[in-house]
C-alpha positions as CSV (number, residue, x, y, z in Angstrom):
1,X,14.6,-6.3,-3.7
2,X,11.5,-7.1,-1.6
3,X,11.2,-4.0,0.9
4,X,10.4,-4.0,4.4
5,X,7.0,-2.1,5.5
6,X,6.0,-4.1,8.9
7,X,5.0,-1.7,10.7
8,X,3.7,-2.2,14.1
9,X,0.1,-0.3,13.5
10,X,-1.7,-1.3,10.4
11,X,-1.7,1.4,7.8
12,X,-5.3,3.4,6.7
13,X,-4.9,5.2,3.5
14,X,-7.3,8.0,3.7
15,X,-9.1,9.2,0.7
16,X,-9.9,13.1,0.4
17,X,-12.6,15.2,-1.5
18,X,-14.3,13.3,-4.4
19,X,-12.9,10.1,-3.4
20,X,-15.3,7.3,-4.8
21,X,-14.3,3.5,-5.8
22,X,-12.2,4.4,-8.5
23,X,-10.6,7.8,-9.9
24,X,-11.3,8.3,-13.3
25,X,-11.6,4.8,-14.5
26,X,-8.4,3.8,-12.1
27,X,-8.7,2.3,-8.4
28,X,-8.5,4.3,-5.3
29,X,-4.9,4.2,-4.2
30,X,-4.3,1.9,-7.4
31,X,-1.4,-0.7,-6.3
32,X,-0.2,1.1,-3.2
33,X,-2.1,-1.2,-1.0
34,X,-1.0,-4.3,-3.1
35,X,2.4,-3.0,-2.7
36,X,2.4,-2.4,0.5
37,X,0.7,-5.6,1.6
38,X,3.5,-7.4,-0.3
39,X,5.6,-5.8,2.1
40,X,4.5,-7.0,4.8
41,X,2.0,-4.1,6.1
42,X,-1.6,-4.8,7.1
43,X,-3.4,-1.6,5.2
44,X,-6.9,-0.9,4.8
45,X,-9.2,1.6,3.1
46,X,-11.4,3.3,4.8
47,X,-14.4,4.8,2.7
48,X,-14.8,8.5,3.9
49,X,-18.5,11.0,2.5
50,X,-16.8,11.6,-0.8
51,X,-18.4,14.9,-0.5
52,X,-19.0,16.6,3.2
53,X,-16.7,18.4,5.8
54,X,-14.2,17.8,7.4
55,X,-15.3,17.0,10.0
56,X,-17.8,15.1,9.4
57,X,-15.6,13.4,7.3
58,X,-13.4,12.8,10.8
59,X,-16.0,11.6,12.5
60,X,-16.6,8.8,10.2
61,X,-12.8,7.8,9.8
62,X,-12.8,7.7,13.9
63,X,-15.7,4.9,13.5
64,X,-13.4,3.2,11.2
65,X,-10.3,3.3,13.3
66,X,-12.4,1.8,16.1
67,X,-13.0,-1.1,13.8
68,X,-9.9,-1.7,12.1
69,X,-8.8,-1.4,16.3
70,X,-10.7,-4.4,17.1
71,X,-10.5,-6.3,14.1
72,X,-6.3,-6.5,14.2
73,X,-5.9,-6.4,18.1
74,X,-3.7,-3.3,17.7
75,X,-3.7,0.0,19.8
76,X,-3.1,2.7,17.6
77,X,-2.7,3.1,13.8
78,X,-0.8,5.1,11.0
79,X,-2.9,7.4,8.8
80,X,-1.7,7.9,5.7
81,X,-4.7,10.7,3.9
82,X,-4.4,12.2,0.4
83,X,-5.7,15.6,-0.1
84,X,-8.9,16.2,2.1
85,X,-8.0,13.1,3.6
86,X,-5.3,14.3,5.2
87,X,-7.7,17.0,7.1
88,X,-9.6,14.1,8.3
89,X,-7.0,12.6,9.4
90,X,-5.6,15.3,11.7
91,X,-9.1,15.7,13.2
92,X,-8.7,11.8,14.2
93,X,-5.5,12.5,15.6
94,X,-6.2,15.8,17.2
95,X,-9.2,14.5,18.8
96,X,-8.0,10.5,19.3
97,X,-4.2,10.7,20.4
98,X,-4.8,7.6,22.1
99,X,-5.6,5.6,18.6
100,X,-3.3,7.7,16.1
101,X,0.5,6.3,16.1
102,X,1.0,9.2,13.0
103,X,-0.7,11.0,10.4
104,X,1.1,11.4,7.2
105,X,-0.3,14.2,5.0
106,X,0.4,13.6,1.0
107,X,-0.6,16.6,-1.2
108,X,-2.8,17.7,1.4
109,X,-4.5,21.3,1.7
110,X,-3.1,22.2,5.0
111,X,-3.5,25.7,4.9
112,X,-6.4,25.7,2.3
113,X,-6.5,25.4,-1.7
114,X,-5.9,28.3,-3.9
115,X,-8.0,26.5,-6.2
116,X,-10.7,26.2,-4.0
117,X,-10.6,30.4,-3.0
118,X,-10.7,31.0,-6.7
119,X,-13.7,28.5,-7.6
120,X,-15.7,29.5,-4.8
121,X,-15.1,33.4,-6.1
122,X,-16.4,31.7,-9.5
123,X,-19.6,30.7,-7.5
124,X,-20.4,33.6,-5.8
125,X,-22.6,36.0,-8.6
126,X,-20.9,39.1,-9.1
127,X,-17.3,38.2,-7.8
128,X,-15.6,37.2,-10.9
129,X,-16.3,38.5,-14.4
130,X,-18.9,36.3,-16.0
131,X,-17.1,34.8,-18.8
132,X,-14.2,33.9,-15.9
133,X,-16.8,32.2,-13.8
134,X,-18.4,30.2,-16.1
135,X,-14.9,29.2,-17.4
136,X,-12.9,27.9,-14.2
137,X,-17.0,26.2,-12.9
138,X,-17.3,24.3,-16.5
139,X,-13.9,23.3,-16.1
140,X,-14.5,22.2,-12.4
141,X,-17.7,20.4,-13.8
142,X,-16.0,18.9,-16.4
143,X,-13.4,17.5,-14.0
144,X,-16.1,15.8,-11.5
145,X,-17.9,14.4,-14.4
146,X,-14.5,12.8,-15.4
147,X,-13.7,11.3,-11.8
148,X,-17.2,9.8,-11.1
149,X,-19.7,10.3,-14.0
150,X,-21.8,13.2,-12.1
151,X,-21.7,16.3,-14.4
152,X,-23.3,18.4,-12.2
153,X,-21.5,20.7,-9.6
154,X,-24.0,20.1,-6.8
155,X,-24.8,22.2,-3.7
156,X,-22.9,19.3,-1.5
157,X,-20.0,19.8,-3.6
158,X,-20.1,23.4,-3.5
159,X,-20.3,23.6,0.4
160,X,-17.7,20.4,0.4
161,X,-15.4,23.0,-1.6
162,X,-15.9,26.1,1.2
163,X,-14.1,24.0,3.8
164,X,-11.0,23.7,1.3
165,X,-10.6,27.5,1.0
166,X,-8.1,29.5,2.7
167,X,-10.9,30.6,5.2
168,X,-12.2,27.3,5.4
169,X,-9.2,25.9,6.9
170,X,-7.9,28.4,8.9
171,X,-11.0,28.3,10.8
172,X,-10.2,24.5,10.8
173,X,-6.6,24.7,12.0
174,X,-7.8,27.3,15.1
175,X,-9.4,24.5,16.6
176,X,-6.8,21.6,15.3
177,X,-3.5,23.1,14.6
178,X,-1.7,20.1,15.8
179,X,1.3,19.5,13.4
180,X,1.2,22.9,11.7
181,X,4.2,25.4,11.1
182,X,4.9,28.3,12.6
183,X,6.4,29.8,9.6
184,X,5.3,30.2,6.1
185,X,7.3,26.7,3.7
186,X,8.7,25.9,6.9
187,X,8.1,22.3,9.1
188,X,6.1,21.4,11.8
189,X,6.0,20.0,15.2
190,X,7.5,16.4,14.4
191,X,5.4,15.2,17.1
192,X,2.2,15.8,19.2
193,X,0.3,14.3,22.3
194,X,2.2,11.6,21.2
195,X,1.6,11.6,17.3
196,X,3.8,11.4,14.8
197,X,3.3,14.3,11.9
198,X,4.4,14.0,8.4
199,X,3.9,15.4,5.3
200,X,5.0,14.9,1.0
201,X,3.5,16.7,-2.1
202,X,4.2,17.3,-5.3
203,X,4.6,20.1,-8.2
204,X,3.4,20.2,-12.0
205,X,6.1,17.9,-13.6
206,X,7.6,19.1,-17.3
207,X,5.2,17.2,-20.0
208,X,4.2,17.9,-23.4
209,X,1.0,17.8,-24.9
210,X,0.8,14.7,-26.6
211,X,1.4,12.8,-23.2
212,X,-0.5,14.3,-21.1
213,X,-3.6,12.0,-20.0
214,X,-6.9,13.8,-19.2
215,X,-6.1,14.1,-15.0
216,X,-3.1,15.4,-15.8
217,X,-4.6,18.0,-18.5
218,X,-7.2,19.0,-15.5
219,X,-4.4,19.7,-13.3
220,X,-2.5,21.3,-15.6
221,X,-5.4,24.0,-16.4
222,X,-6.3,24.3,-12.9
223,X,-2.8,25.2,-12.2
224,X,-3.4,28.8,-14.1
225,X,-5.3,30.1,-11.5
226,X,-2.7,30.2,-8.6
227,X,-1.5,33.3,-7.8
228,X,0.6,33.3,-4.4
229,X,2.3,29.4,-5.4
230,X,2.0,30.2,-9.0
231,X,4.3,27.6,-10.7
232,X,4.4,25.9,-6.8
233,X,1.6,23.5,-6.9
234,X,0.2,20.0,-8.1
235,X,-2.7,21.2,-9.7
236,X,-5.5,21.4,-7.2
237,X,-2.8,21.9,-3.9
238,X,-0.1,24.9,-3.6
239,X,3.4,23.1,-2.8
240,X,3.6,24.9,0.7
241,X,0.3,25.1,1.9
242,X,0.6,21.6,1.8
243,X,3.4,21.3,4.8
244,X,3.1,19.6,8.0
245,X,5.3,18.5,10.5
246,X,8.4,16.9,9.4
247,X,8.3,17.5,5.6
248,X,10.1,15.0,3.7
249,X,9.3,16.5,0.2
250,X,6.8,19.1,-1.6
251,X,8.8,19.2,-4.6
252,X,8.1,15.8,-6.3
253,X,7.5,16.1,-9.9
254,X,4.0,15.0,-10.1
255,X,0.7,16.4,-9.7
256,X,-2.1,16.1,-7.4
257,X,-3.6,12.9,-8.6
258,X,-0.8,10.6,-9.1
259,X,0.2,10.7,-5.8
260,X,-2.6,8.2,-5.6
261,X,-2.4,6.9,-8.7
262,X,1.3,4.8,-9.7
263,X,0.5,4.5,-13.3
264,X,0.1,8.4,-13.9
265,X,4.2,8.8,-14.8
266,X,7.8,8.8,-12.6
267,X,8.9,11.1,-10.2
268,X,12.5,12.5,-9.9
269,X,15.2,9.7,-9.9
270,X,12.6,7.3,-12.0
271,X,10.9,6.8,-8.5
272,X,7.4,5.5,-8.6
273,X,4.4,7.3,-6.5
274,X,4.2,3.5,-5.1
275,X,7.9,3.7,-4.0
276,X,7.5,6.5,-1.8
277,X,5.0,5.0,0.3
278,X,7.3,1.8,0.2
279,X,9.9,4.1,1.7
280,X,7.3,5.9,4.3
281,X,6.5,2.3,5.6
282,X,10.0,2.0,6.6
283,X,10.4,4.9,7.8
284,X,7.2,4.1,10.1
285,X,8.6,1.1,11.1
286,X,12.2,2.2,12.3
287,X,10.5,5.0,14.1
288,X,8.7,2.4,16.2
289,X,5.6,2.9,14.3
């Protein structure tokens, strides 16, 4: 059955940290634009730093709204961001009410990465024993390399990587907290200076060895060092750091990078990553979005 995702704003999926063309050998947002196209939405991709702050990061998506603003004849729009996209994303919204119908956060570091704390401890001589270190930064090396060739950990990357850290976006969220919850796994304001706020995730699915695929493997290892969501994250984002506003899910069996990536396995119920952005279109649209 061909679903319904008119909505009235054109959709911007929003890329987050490390975000190039394609994501290990697969597409940025790999047939959910097609999909949602075919349903009717006008989306677009807006190509973010794939390694800077983040704000920087929403400066540069603010440039873009502008033009996607002009180009469609529309007043606002919908931002849909993925990880650090999501942060850029809120900055848009908290600084452009006027232009931001929603902002949708999927698998986003809201209240900072675990993963993030414990690689920049890693970094930081003298912090971590030296075998750890060199461990969890190969491994983090290793993963870059994967997603876009560089097998380097570069000082960008490095200082990209402070502003995911619990401190990092604390200090963030004291200047933008729009959206956040008060309490600890709980849900945020639904709604802001006139923006919508929403917000999915996901957690380590059950797999075995021999089908695991080599972003799945990453996640999978990175998992080991979470301490406070131990067994409650995707990989690279704890399940609730990851809430904001009305939460619709942060349970989804999958981890960090197929939410932007379809062909990286089923969630719960045999739904597809690319269904549940089918179903946030909707959603968008009956709420006037």
């Amino acid at each position: 059955m061909q679903r319904n995702a008119t909505t009235q704003f054109p959709i911007l999926l929003v890329h987050g940290l490390f975000g190039f063309d394609k994501v290990g050998g697969v597409e940025l947002f790999h047939g959910i634009k097609q999909a949602l196209r075919a349903g009717g939405a006008r989306v677009f991709i807006p190509y973010l730093s794939a390694i800077h702050s983040n704000e920087a990061r929403g400066e540069q998506l603010l440039a873009q709204i502008d033009r996607v603003l002009v180009g469609t004849g529309t007043t606002r729009v919908n931002l849909i961001g993925h990880s650090q996209g999501a942060l850029a994303a809120r900055y848009a919204a908290a600084l452009a009410p006027d232009r931001v119908a929603s902002v949708t956060s999927v698998s986003g570091p809201n209240h900072g990465s675990e993963l993030a704390d414990f690689l920049r401890k890693a970094l930081t001589p003298g912090r971590l024993p030296g075998h750890v270190a060199r461990g969890v930064a190969t491994l983090f090396a290793d993963f870059i390399s994967f997603l876009n060739g560089q097998a380097q950990l570069s000082p960008a990357a490095v200082a990209a990587l402070a502003t995911l850290t619990t401190e990092g976006v604390g200090a963030f969220n004291d200047k933008y907290p729009q959206g956040l919850p008060k309490h600890w796994g709980g849900d945020g304001p639904a709604r802001v200076n006139g923006v919508r706020y929403y917000s999915w995730s996901g957690t380590l699915r059950k797999s075995t060895d021999e089908e695991q695929e080599p972003l799945q493997a990453f996640c999978r290892a990175f998992s080991e060092y979470f301490i406070t969501e131990a067994g409650q994250n995707d990989g690279l984002v704890g399940r609730f750091s990851s809430h904001l506003g009305k939460v619709i899910r942060s349970d989804y069996p999958m981890d960090h990078l197929e939410a932007i990536s379809p062909g990286g396995g089923k969630t719960c119920k045999g739904v597809a990553p690319t269904e549940l952005y089918l179903r946030h279109a909707e959603r968008l649209r009956k709420a006037g979005l």
